[in-house]
C-alpha positions in Angstrom: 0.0 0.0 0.0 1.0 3.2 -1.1 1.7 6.4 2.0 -0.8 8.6 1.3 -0.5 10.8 4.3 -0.5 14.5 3.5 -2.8 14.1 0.7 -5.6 15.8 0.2 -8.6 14.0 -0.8 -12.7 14.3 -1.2 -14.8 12.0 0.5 -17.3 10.8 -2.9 -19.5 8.5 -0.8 -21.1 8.3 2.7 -22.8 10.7 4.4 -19.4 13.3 4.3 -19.8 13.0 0.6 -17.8 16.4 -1.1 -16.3 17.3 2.2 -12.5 17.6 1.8 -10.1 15.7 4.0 -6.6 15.5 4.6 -5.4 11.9 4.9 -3.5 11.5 8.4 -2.7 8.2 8.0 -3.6 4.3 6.9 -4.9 1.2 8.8 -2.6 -1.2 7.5 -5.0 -4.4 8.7 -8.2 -3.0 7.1 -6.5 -0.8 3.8 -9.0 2.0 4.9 -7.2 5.8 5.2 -8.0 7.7 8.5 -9.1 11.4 7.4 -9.6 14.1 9.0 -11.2 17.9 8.4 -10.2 19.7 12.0 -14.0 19.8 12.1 -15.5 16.7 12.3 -13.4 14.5 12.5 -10.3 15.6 14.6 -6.9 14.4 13.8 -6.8 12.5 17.2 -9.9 10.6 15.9 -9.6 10.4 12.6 -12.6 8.6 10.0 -11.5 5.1 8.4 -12.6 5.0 4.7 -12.2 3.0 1.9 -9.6 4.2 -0.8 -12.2 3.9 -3.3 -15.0 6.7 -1.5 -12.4 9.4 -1.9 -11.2 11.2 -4.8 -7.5 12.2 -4.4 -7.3 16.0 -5.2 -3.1 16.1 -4.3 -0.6 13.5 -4.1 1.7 15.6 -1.9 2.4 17.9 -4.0 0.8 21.0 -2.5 3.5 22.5 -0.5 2.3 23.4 3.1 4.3 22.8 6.6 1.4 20.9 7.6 1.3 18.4 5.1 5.2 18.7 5.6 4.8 17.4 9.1 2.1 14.8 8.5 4.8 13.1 6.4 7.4 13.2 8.8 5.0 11.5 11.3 4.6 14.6 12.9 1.2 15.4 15.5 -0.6 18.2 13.9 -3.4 20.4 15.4 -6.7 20.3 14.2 -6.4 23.9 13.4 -3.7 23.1 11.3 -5.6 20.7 8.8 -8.4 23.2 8.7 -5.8 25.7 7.8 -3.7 23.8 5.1 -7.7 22.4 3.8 -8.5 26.0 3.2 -5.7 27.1 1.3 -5.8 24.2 -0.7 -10.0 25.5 -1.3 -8.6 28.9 -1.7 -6.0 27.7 -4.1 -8.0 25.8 -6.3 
């Protein structure tokens, strides 16, 4: 399985459907990503989601300290992801 941490991704199924998330991580027993908005779902309890109910918006390649972090393994504030999410919205 491919790390996907730091990318940003929207939810195309379930009840979040067209929210944007930022992938914090990946269950490695169930293949699901754990997402999280800052909102909603907080980084410390992130949602477990198939791969195929999102629709990757970024691979990584937006260039934010938050996503920076995220890939180093590094704990992020919630306030963080709903920052980096919002100039990823702002950007696009």
């Amino acid at each position: 399985m491919t790390d996907c941490t730091g990318w940003i991704v929207r939810s195309t199924a379930g009840h979040d459907k067209d929210e944007l998330f930022c992938v914090v991580g990946a269950d490695p027993e169930t293949g699901r990503l754990l997402l999280a908005n800052g909102k909603q779902r907080k980084a410390a309890r992130p949602k477990p989601k198939k791969p195929g109910h999102v629709q990757t918006l970024d691979r990584g390649e937006f260039d934010h300290p938050v996503i920076r972090k995220l890939q180093n393994k590094e704990t992020v504030s919630d306030r963080a992801i709903r920052i980096v999410l919002a100039a990823f919205e702002g950007g696009n």
